[in-house]
LUMVOMAR-703668 format. One record per residue (C-alpha): x, y, z; residue number from 1; residue in one letter. Coordinates in steps of 0.02 Angstrom, whole numbers, plus 50000, padded with zeros to 5 digits. Layout:
<nodes>
<node><c1>X</c1><c2>Y</c2><c3>Z</c3><nr>NUM</nr><rest>A</rest></node>
...
</nodes>
This chain:
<nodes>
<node><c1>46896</c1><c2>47069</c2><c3>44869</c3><nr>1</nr><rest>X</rest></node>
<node><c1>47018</c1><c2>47005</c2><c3>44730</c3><nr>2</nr><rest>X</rest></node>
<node><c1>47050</c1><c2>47169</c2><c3>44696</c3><nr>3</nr><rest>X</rest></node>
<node><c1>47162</c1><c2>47211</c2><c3>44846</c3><nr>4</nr><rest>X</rest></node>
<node><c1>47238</c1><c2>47027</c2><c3>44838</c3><nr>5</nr><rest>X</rest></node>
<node><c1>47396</c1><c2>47030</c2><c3>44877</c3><nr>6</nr><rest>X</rest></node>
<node><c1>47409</c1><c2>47233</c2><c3>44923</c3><nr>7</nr><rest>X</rest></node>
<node><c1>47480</c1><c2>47276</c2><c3>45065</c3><nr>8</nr><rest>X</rest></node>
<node><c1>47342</c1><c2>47340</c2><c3>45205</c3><nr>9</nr><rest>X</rest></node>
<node><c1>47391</c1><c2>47421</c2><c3>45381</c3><nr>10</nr><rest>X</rest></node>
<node><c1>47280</c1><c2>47390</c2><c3>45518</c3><nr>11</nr><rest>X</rest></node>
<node><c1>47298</c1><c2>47486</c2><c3>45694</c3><nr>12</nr><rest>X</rest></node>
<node><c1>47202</c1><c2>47421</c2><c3>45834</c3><nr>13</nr><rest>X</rest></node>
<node><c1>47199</c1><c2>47525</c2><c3>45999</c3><nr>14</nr><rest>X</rest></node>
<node><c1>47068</c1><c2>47458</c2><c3>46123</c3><nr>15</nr><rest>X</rest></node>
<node><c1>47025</c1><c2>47576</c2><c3>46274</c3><nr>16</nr><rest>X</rest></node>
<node><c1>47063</c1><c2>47443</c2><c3>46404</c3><nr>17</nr><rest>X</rest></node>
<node><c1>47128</c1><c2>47429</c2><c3>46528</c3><nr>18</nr><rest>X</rest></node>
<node><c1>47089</c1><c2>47606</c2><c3>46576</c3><nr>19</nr><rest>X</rest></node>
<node><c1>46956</c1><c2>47653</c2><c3>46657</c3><nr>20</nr><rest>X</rest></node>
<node><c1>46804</c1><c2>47631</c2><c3>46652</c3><nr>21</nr><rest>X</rest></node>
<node><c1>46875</c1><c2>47427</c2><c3>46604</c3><nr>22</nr><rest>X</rest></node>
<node><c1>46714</c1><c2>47377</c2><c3>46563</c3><nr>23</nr><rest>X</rest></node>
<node><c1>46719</c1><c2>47213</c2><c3>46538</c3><nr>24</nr><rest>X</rest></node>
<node><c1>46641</c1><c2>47087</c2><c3>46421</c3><nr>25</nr><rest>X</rest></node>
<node><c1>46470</c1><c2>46994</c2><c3>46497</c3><nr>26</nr><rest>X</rest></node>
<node><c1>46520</c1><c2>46850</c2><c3>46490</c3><nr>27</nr><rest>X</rest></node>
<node><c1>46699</c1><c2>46869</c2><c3>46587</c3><nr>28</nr><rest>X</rest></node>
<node><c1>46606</c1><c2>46945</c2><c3>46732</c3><nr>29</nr><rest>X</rest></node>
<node><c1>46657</c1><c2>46807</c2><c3>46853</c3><nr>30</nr><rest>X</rest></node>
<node><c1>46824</c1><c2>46791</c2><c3>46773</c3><nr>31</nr><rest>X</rest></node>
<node><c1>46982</c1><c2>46855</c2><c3>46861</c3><nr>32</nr><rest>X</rest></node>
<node><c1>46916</c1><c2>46816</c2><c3>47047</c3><nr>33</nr><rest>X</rest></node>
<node><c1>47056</c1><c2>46858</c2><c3>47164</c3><nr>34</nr><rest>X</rest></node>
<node><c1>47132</c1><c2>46982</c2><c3>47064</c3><nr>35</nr><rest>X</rest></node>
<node><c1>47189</c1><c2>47132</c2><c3>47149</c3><nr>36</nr><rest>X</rest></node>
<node><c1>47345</c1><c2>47254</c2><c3>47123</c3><nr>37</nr><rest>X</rest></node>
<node><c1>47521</c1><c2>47170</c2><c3>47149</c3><nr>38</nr><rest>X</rest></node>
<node><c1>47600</c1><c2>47224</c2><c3>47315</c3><nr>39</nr><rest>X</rest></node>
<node><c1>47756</c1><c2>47274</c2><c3>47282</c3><nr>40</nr><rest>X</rest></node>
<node><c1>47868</c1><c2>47378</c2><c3>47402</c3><nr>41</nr><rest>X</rest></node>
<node><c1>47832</c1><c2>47520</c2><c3>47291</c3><nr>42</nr><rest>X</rest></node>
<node><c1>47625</c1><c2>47500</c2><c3>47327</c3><nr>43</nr><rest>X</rest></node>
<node><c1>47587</c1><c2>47658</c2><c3>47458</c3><nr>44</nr><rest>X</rest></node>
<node><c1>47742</c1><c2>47685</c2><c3>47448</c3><nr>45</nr><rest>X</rest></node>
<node><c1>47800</c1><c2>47883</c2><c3>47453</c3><nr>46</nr><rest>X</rest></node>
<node><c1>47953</c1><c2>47982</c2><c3>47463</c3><nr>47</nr><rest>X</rest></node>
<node><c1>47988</c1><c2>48164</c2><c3>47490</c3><nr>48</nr><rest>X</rest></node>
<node><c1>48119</c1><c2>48160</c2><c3>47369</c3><nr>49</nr><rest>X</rest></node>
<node><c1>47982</c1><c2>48122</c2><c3>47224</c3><nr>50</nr><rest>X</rest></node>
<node><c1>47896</c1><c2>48217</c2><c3>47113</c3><nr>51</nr><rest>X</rest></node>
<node><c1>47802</c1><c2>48344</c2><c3>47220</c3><nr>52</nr><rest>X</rest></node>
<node><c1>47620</c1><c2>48274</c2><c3>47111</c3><nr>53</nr><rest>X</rest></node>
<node><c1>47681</c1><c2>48089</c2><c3>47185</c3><nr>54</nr><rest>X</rest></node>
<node><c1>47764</c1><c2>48150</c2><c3>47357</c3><nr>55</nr><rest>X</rest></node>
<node><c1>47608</c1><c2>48235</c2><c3>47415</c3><nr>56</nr><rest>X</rest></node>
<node><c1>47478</c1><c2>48099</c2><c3>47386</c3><nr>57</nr><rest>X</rest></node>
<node><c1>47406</c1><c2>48023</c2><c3>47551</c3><nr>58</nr><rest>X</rest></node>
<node><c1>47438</c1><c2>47845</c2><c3>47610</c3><nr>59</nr><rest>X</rest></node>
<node><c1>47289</c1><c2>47743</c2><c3>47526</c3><nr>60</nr><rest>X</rest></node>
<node><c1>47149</c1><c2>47698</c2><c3>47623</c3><nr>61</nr><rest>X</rest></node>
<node><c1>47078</c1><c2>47541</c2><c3>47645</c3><nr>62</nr><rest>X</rest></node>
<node><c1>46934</c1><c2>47602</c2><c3>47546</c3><nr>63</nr><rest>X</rest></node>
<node><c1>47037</c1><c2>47674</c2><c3>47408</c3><nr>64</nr><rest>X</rest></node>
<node><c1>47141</c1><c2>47482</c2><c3>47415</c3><nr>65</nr><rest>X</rest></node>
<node><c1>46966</c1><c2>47414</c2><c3>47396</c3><nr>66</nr><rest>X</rest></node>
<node><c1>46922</c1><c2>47523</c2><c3>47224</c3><nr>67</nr><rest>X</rest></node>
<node><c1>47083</c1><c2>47470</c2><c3>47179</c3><nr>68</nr><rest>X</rest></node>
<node><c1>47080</c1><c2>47301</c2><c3>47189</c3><nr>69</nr><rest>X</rest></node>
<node><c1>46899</c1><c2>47300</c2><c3>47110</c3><nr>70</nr><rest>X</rest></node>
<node><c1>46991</c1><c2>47395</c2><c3>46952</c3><nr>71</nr><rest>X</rest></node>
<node><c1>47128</c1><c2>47281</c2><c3>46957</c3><nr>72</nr><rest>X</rest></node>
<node><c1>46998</c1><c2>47142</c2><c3>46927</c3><nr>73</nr><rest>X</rest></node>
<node><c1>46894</c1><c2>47236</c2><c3>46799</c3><nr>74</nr><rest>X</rest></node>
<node><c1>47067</c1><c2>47268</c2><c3>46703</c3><nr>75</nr><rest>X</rest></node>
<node><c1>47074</c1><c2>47077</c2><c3>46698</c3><nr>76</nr><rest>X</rest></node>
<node><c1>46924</c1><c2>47023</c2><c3>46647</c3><nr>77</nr><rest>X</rest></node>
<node><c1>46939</c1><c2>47198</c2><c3>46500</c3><nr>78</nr><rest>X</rest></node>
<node><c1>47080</c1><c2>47114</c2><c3>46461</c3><nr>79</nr><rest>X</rest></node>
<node><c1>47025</c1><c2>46935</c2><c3>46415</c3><nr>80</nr><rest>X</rest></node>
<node><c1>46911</c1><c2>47034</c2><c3>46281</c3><nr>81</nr><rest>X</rest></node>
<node><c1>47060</c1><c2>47119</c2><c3>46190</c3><nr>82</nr><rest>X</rest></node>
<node><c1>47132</c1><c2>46931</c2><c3>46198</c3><nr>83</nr><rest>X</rest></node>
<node><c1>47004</c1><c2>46867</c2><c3>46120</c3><nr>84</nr><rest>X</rest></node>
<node><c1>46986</c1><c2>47017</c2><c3>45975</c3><nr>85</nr><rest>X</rest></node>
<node><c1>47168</c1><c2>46998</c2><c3>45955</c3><nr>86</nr><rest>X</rest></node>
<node><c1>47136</c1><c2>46790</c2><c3>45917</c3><nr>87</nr><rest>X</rest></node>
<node><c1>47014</c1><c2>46853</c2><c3>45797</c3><nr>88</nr><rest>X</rest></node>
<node><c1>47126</c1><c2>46975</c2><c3>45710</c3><nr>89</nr><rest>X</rest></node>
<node><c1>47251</c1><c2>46809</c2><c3>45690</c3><nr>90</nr><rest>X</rest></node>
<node><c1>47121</c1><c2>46716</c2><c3>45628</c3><nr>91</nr><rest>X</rest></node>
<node><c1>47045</c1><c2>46838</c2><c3>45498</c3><nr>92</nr><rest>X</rest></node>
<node><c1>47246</c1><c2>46870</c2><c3>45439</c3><nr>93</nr><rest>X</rest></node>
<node><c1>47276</c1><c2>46657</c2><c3>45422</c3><nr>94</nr><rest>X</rest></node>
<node><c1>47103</c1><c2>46661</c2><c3>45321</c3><nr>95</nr><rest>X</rest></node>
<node><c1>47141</c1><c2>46793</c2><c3>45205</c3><nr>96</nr><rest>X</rest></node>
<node><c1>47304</c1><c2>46673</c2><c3>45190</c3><nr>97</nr><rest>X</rest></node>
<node><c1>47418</c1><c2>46839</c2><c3>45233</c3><nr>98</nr><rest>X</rest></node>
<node><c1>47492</c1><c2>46764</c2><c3>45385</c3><nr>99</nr><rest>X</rest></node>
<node><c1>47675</c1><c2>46738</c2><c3>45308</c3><nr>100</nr><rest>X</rest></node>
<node><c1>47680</c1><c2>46918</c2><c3>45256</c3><nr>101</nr><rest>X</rest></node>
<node><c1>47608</c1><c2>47018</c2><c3>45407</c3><nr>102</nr><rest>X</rest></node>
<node><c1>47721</c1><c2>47099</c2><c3>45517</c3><nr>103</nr><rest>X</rest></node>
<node><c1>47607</c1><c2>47129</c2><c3>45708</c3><nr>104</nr><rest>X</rest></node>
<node><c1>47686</c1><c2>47264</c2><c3>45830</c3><nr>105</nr><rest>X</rest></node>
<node><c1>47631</c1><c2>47272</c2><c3>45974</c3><nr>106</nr><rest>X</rest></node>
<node><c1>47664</c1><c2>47399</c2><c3>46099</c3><nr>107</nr><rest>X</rest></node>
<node><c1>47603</c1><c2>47487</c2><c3>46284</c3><nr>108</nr><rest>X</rest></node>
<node><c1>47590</c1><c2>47638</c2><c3>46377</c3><nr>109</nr><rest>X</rest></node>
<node><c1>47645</c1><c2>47663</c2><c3>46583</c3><nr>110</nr><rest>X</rest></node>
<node><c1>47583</c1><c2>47509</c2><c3>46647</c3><nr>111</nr><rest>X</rest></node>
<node><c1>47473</c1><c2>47521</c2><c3>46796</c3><nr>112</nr><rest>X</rest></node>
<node><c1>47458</c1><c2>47636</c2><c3>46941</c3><nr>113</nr><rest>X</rest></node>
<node><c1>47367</c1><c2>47537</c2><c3>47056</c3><nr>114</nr><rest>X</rest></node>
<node><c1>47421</c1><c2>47613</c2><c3>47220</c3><nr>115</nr><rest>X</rest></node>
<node><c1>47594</c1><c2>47608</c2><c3>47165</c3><nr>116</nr><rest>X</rest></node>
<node><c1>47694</c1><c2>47770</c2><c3>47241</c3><nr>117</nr><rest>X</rest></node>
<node><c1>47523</c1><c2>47798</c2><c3>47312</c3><nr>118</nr><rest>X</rest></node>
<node><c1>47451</c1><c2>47846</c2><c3>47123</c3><nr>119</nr><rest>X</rest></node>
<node><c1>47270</c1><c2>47768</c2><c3>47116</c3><nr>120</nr><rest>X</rest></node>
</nodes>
């Protein structure tokens, strides 16, 4: 309302995806087709020289690749969601004509273990 015209506000937005369960929206279900986790050298990859948590993990399966890949897409499509509530957020800031004076960070955690170093 006029009342906070003008004030500053902080706003912290934190959506659960991509982690599991990366439940995505209805209507991105088909999105994302093809999707699966990047295979870099370092995908079942393993070392006895790693962290004993990391070294001991078994090569991945092609069933485990398969859950993978699925949650590789799901993370997609989960992800097209925070895009668009993050398009919203812009909008709702350029409508309340704050644009000019808002300051976004934006920041992530790990990244993805997606059969990387054999972590599912």
């Amino acid at each position: 309302g006029s009342a906070a015209a003008g004030r500053p506000f902080f706003l912290y937005f934190a959506p659960h995806c991509p982690h599991t369960p990366a439940m995505p929206a209805a209507w991105y279900k088909d999105a994302c087709a093809g999707v699966r986790s990047p295979r870099t050298p370092a995908y079942n990859h393993s070392n006895a020289g790693f962290h004993a948590l990391v070294a001991t993990q078994p090569p991945i399966s092609d069933v485990d690749a398969t859950l993978i890949d699925d949650l590789a897409r799901r993370r997609c499509q989960c992800l097209l969601s925070v895009d668009d509530a993050h398009a919203a957020l812009v909008v709702a800031v350029k409508e309340a004509r704050r644009w000019e004076s808002t300051y976004w960070v934006v920041t992530s955690d790990h990244g993805y273990n997606l059969g990387h170093y054999r972590l599912p």
